[in-house]
Backbone and ligand atoms as CSV (ligand in chain L), in Angstrom:
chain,resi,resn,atom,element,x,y,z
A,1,UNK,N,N,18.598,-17.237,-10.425
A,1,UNK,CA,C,17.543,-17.363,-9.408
A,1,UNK,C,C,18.151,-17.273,-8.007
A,2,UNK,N,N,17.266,-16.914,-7.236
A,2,UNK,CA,C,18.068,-16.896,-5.929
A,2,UNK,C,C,17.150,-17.301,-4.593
A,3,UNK,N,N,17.722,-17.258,-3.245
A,3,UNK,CA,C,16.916,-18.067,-2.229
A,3,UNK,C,C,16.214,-17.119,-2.302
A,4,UNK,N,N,14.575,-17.336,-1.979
A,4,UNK,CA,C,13.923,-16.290,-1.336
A,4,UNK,C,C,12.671,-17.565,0.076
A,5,UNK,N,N,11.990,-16.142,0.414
A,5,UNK,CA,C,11.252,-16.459,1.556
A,5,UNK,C,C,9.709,-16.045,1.102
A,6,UNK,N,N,8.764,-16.978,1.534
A,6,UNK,CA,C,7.698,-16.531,0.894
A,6,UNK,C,C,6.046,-17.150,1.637
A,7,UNK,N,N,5.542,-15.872,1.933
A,7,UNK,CA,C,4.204,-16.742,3.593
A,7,UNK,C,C,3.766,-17.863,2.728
A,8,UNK,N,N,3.086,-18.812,2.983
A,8,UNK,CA,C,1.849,-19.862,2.915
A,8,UNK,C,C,1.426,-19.772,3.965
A,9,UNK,N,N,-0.433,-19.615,3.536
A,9,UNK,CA,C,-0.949,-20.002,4.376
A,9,UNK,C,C,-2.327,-21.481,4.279
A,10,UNK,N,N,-2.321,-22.676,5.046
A,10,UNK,CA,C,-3.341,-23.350,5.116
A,10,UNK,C,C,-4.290,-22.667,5.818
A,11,UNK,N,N,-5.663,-22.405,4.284
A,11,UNK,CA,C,-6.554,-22.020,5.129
A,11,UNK,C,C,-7.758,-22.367,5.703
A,12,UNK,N,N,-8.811,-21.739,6.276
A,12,UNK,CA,C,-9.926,-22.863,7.468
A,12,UNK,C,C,-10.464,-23.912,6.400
A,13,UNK,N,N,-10.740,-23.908,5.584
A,13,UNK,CA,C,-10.827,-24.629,4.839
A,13,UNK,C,C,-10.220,-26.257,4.594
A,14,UNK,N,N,-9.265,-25.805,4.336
A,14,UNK,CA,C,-8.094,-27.149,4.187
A,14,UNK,C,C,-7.881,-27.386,5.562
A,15,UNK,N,N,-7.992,-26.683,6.635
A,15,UNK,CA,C,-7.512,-27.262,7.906
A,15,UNK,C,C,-8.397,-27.883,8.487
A,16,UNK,N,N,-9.856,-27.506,8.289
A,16,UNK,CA,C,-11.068,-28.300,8.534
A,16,UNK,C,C,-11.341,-29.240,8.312
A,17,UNK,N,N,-11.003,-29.730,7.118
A,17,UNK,CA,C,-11.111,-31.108,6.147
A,17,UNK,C,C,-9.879,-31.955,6.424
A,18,UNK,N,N,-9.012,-31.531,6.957
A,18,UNK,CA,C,-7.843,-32.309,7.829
A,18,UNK,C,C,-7.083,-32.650,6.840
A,19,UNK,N,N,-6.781,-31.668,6.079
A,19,UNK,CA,C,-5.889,-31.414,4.787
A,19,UNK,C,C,-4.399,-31.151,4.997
A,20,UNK,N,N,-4.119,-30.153,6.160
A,20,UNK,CA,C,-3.267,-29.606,6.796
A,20,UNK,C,C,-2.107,-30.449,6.737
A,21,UNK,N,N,-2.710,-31.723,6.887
A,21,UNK,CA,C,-0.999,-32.382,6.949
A,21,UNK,C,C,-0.595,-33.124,5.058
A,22,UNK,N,N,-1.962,-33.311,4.125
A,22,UNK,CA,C,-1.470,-33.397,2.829
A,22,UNK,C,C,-0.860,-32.186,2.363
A,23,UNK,N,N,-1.327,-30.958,2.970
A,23,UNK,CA,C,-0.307,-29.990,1.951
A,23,UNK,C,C,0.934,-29.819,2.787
A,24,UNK,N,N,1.337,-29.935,3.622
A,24,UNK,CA,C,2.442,-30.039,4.091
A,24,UNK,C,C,3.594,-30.676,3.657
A,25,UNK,N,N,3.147,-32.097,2.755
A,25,UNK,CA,C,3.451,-33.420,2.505
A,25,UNK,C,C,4.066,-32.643,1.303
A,26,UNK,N,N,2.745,-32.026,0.383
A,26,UNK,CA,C,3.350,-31.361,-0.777
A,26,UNK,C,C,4.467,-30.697,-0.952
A,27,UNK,N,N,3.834,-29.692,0.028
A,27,UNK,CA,C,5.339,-28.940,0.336
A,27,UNK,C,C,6.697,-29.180,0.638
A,28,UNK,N,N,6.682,-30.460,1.495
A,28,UNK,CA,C,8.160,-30.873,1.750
A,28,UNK,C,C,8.815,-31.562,0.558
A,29,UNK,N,N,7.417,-32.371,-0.214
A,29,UNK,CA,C,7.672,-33.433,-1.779
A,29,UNK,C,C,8.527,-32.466,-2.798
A,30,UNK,N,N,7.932,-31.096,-2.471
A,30,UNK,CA,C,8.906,-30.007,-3.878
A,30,UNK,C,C,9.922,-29.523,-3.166
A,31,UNK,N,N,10.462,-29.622,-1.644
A,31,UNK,CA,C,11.825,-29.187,-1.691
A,31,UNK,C,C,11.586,-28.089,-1.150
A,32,UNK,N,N,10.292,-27.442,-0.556
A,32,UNK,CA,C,10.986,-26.472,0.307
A,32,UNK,C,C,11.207,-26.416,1.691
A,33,UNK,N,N,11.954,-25.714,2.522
A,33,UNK,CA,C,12.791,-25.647,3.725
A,33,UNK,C,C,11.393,-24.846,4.277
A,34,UNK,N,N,10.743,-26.020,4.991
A,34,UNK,CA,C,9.432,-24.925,6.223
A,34,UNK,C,C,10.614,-23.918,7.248
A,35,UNK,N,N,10.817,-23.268,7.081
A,35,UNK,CA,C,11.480,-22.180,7.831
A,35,UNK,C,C,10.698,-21.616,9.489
A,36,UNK,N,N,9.650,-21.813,9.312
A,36,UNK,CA,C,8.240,-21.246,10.369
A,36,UNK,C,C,7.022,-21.577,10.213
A,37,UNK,N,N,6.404,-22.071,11.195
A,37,UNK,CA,C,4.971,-22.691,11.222
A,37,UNK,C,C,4.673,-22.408,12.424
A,38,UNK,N,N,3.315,-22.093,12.469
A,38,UNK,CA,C,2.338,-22.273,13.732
A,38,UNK,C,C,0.961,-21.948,12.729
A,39,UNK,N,N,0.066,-22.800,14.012
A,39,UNK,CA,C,-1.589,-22.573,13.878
A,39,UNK,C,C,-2.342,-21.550,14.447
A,40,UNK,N,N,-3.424,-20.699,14.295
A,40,UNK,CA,C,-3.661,-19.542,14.474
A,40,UNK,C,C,-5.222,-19.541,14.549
A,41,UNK,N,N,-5.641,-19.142,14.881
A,41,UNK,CA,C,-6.913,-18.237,15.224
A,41,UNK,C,C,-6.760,-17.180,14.829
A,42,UNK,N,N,-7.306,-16.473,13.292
A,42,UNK,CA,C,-7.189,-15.228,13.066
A,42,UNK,C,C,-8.038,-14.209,13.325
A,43,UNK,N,N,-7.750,-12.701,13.854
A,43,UNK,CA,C,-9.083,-11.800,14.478
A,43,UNK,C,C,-9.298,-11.051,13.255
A,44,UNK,N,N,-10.433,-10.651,13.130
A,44,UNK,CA,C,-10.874,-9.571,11.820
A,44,UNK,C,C,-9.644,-8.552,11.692
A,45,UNK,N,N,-9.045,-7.826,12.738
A,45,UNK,CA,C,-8.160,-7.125,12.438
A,45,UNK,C,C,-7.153,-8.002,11.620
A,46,UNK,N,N,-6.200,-9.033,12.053
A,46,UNK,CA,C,-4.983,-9.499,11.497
A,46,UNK,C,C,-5.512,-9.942,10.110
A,47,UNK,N,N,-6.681,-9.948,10.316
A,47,UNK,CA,C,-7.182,-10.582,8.973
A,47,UNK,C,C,-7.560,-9.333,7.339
A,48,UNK,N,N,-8.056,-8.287,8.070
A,48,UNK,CA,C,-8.591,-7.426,7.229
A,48,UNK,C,C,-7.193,-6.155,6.828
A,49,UNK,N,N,-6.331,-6.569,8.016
A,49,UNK,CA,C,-4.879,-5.418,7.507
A,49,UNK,C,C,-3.798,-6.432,6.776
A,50,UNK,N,N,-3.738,-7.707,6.755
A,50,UNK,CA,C,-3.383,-8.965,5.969
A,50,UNK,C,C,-3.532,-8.669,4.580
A,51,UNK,N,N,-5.154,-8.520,4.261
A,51,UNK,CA,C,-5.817,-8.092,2.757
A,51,UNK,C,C,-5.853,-6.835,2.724
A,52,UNK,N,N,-5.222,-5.662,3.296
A,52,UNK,CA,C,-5.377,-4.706,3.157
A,52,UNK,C,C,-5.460,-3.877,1.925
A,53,UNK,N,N,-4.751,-4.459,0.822
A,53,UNK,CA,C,-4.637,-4.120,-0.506
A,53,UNK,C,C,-6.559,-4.678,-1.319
A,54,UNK,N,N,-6.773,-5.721,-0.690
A,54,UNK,CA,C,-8.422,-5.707,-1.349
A,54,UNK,C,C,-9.057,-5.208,-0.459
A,55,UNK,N,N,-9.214,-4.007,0.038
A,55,UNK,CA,C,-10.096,-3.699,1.201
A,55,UNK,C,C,-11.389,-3.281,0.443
A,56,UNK,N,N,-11.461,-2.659,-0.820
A,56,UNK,CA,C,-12.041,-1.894,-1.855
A,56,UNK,C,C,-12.676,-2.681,-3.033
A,57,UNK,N,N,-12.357,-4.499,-2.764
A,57,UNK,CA,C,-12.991,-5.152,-3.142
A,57,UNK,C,C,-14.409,-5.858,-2.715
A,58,UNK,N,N,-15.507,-5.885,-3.813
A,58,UNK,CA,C,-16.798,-6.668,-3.302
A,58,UNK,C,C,-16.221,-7.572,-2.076
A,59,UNK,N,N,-15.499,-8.492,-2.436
A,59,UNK,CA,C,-15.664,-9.719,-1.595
A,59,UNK,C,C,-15.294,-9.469,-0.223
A,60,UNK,N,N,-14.442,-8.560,-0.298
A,60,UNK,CA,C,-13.485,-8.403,1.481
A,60,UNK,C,C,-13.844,-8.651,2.593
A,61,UNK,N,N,-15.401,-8.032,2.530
A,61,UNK,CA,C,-16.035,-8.794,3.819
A,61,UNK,C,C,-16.038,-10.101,3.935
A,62,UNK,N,N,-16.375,-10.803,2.809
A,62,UNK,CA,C,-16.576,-12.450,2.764
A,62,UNK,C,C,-14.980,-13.388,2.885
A,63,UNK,N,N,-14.016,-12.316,2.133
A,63,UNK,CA,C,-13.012,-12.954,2.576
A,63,UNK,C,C,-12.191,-13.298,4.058
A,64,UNK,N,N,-12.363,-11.679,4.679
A,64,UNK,CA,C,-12.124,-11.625,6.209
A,64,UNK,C,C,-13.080,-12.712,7.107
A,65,UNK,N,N,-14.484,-12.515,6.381
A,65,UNK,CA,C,-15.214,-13.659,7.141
A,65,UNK,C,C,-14.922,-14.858,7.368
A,66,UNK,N,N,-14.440,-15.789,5.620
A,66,UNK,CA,C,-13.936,-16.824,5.774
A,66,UNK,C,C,-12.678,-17.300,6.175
A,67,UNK,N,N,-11.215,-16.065,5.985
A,67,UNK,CA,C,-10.722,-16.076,6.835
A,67,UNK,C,C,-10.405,-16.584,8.149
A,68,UNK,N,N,-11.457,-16.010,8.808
A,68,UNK,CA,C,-11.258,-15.916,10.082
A,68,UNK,C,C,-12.484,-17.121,10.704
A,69,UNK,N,N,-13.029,-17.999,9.698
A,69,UNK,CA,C,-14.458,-19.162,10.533
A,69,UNK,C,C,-13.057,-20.396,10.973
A,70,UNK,N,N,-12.705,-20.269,11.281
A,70,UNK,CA,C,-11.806,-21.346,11.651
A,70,UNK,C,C,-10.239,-21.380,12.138
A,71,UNK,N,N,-9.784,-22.165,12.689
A,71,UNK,CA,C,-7.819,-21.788,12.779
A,71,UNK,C,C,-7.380,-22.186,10.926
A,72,UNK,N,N,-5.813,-21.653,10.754
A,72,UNK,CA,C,-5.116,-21.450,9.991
A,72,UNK,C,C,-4.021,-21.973,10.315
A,73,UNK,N,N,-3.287,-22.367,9.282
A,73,UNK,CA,C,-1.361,-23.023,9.685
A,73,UNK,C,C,-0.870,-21.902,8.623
A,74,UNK,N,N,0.070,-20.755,9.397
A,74,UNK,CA,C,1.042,-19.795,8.864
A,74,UNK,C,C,2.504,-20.590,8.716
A,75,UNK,N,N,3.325,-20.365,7.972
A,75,UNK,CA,C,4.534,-20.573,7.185
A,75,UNK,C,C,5.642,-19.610,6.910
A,76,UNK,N,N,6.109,-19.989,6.755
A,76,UNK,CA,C,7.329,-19.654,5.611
A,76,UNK,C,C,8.050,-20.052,5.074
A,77,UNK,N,N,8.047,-20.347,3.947
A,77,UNK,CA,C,8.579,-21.368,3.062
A,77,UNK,C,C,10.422,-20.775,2.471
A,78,UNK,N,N,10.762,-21.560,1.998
A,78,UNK,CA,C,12.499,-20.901,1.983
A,78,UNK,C,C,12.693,-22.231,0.999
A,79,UNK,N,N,13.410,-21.597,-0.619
A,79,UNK,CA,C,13.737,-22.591,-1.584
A,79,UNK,C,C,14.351,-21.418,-2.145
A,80,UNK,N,N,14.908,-21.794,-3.575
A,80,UNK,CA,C,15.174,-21.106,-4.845
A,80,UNK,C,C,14.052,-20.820,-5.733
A,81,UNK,N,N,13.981,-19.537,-6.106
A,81,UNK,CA,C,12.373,-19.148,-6.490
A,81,UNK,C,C,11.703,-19.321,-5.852
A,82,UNK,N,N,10.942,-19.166,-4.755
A,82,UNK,CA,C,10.116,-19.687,-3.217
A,82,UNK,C,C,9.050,-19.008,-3.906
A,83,UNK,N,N,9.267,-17.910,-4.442
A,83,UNK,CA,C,7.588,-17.013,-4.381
A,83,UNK,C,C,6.569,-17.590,-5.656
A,84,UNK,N,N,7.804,-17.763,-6.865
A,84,UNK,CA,C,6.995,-18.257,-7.754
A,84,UNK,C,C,6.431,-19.661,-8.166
A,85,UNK,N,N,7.521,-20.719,-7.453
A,85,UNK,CA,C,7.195,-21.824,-6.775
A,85,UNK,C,C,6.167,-22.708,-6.088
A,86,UNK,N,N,6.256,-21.843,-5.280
A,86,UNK,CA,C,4.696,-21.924,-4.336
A,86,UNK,C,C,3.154,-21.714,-4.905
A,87,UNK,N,N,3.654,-20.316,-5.718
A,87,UNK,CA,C,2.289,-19.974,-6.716
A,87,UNK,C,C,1.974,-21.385,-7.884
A,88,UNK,N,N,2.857,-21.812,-7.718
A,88,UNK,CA,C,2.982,-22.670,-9.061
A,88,UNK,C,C,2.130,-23.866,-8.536
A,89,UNK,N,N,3.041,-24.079,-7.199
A,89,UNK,CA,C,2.410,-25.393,-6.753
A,89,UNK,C,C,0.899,-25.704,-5.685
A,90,UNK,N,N,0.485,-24.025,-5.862
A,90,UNK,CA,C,-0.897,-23.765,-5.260
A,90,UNK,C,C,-2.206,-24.632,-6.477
A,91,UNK,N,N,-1.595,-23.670,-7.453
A,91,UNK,CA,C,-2.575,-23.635,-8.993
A,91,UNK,C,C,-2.975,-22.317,-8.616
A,92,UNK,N,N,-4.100,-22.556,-9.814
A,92,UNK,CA,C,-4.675,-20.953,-10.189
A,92,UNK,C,C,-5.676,-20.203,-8.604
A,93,UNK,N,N,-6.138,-19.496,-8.763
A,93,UNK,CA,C,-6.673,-18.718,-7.454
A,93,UNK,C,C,-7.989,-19.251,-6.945
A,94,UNK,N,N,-8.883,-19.370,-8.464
A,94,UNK,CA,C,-9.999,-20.157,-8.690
A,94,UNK,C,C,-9.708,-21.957,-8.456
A,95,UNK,N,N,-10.015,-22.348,-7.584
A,95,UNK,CA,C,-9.605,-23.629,-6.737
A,95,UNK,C,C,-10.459,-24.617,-7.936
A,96,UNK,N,N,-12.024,-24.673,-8.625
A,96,UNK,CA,C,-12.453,-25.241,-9.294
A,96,UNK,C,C,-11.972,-24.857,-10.795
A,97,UNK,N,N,-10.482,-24.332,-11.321
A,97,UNK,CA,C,-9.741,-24.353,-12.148
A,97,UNK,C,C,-8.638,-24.812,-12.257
A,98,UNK,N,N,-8.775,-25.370,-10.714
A,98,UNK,CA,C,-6.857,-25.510,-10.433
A,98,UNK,C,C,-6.805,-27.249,-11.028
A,99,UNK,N,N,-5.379,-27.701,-11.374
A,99,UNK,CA,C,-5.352,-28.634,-11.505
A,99,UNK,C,C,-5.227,-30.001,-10.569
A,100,UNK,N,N,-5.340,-31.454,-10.407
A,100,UNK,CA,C,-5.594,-32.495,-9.568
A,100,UNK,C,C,-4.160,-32.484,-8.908
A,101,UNK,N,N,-2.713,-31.768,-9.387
A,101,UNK,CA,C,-1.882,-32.433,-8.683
A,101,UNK,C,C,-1.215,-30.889,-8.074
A,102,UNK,N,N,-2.169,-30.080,-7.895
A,102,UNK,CA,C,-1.944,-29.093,-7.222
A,102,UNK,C,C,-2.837,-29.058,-6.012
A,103,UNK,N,N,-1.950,-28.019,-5.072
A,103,UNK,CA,C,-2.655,-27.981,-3.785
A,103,UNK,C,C,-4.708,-27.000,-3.710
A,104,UNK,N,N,-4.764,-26.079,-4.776
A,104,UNK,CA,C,-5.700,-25.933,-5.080
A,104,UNK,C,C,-6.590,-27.028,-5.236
A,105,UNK,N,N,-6.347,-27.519,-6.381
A,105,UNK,CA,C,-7.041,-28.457,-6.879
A,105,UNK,C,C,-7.770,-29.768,-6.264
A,106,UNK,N,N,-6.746,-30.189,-5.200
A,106,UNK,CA,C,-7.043,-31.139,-4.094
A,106,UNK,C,C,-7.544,-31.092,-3.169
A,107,UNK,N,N,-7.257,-29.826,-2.565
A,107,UNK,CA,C,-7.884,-29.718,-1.309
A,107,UNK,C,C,-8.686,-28.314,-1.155
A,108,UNK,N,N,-8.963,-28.072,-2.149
A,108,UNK,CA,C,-10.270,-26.422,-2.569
A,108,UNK,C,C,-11.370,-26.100,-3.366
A,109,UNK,N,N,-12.228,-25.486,-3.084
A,109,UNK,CA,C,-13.296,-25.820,-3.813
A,109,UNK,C,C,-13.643,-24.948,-4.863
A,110,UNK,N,N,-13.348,-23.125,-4.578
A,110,UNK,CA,C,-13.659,-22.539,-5.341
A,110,UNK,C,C,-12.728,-21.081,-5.335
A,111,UNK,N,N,-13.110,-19.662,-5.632
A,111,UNK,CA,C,-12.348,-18.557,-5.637
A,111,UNK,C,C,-11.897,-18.235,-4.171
A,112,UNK,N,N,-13.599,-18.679,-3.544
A,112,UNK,CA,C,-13.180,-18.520,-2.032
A,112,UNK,C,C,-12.456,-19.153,-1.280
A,113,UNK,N,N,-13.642,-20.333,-1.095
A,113,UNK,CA,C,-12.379,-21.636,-0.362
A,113,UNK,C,C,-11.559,-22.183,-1.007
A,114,UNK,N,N,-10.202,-21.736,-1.309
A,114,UNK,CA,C,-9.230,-21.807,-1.717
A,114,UNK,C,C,-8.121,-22.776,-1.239
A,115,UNK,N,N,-8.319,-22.989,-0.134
A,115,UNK,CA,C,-6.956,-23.750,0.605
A,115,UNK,C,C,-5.861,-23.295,1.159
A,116,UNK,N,N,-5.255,-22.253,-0.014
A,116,UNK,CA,C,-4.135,-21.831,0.635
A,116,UNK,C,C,-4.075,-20.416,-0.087
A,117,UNK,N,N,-2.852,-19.783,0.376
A,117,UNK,CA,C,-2.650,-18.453,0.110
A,117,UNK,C,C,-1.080,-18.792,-0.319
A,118,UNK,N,N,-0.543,-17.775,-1.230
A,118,UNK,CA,C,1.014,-17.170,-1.198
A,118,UNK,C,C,1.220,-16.096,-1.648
A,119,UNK,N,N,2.183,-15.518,-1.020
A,119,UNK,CA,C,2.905,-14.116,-1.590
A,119,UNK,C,C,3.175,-14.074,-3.017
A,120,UNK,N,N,2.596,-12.949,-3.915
A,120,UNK,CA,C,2.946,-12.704,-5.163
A,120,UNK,C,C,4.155,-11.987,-5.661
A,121,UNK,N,N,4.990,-11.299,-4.803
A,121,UNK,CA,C,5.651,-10.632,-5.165
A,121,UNK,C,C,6.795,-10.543,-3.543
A,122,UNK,N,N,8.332,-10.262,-4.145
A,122,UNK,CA,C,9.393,-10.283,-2.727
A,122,UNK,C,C,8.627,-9.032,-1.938
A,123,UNK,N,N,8.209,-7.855,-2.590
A,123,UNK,CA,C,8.128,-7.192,-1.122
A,123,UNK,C,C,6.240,-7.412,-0.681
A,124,UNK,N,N,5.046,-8.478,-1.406
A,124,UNK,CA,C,4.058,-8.769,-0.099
A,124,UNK,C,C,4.974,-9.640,0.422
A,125,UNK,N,N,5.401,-10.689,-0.072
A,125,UNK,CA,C,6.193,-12.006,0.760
A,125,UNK,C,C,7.010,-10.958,1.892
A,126,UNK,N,N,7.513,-10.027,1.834
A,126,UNK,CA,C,8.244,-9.363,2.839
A,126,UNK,C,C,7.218,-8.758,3.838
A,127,UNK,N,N,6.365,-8.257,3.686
A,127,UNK,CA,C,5.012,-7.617,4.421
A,127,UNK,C,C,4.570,-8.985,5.230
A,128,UNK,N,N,4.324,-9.855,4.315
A,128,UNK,CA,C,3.161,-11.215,4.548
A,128,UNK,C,C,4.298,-12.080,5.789
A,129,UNK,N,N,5.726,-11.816,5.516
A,129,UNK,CA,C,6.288,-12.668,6.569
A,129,UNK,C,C,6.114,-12.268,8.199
A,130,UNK,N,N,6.587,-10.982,7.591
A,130,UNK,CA,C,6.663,-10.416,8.954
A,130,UNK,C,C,5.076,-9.530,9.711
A,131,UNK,N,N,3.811,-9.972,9.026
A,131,UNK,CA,C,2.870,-9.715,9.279
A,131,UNK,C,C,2.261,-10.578,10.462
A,132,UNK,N,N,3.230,-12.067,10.277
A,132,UNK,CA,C,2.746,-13.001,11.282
A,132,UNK,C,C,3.786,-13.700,11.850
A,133,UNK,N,N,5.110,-13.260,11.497
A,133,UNK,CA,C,6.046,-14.017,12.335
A,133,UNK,C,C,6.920,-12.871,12.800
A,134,UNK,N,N,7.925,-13.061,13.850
A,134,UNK,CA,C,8.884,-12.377,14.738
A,134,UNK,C,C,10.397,-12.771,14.035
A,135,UNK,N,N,11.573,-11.950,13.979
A,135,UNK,CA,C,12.734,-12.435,13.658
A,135,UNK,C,C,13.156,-13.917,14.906
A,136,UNK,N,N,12.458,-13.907,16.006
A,136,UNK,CA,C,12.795,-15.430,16.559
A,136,UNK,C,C,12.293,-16.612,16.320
A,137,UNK,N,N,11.347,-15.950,15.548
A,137,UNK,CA,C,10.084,-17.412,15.348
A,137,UNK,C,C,10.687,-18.311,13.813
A,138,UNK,N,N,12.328,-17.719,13.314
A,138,UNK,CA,C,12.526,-18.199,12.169
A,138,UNK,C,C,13.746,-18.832,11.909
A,139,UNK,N,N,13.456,-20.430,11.958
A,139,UNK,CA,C,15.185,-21.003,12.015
A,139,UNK,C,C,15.345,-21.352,10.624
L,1,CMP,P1,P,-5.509,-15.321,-1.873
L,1,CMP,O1,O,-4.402,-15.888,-2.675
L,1,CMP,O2,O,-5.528,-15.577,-0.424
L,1,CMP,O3,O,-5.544,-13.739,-2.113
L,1,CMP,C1,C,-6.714,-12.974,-2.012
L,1,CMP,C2,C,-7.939,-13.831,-1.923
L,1,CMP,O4,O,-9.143,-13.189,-2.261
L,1,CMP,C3,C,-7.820,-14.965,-2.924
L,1,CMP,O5,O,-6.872,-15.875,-2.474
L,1,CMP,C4,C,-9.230,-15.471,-3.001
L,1,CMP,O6,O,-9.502,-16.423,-2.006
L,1,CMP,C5,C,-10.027,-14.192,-2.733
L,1,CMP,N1,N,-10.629,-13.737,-3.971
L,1,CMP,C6,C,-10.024,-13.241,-5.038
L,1,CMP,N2,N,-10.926,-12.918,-5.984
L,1,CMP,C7,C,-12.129,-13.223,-5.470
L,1,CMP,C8,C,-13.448,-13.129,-5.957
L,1,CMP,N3,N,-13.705,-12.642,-7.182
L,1,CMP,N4,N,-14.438,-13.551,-5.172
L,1,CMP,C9,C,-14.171,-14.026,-3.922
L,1,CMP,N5,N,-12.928,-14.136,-3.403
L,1,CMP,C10,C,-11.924,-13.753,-4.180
C-alpha cells in the first residue's frame, strides 16, 4: 500500500446542520493527515466541470443545484490507502444505506444529501485535488 492523496468534500448539507466539525473529528479519529482545507461557495461552473463525468446523468442538474445551495469545506486528505479509506469511512453513496458509524450514515440523509464526497480512483483524486486547490495551498 502506499501514501496517497485524496479530495473530501463536506457538503451543504452536513455544513448546514453544523456537522462540519463531527466529520472532521472522524477524520482525524482514522488517522488521516488534513493536508488542505478551506470553505467555499461553489458557482454552477466549479460545480458542473467538478461532475463533469455525470453531466449525461438525470440528476446533474439537481446535483449542481444542491451542490451549490450552500458553502462547502474542500480537503485533502493524505494517509496509506487515502482513496479507499475515505470511501470506506464515508459508507455507501446512498446516505439512508450507509451505516451509524459512518460519516454517511450520521450526518446524511439520502443519494442526494449525502454529506460528503471522495475520489474513487488516484487519477479523479488527481483531477479532484487540483480542481480546487493550488500546489501552495498544500502543507
Ligand atoms: P458523490 O460521491 O459526490 O458523487 C456523485 C454524486 O451524485 C453522488 O455523490 C450522489 O450525491 C449523486 N448521485 C449519484 N447517484 C444519484 C442518483 N441516482 N440520484 C441523485 N443523485 C445521485
Amino acid at each position: 500500500m502506499a501514501i496517497e492523496r485524496t479530495l473530501a468534500i463536506i457538503k451543504p448539507d452536513a455544513v448546514a446542520s453544523g456537522s462540519a466539525g463531527g466529520v472532521i473529528t472522524m477524520i482525524e479519529e482514522a488517522g488521516f493527515n488534513i493536508v488542505a482545507m478551506k470553505k467555499a461557495q461553489l458557482t454552477a461552473a466549479q460545480a458542473e466541470g467538478f461532475y463533469h463525468v455525470h453531466s449525461a446523468r438525470p440528476f446533474f442538474r439537481d446535483l449542481v443545484d444542491f451542490m451549490t445551495s450552500g458553502p462547502v469545506v474542500l480537503m485533502i486528505l493524505e494517509a496509506e490507502d487515502a482513496i479507499s479509506r475515505w470511501r470506506e469511512l464515508m459508507g455507501p453513496t446512498d446516505a439512508a444505506k450507509a451505516g451509524p458509524d459512518t460519516v454517511r450514515g450520521r450526518f446524511g440523509t439520502n443519494i442526494e444529501r449525502n454529506a460528503s464526497h471522495g475520489s474513487d480512483a488516484p487519477e479523479t483524486a488527481a483531477f479532484e485535488t487540483a480542481w480546487f486547490f493550488n500546489c501552495f495551498e498544500r502543507v
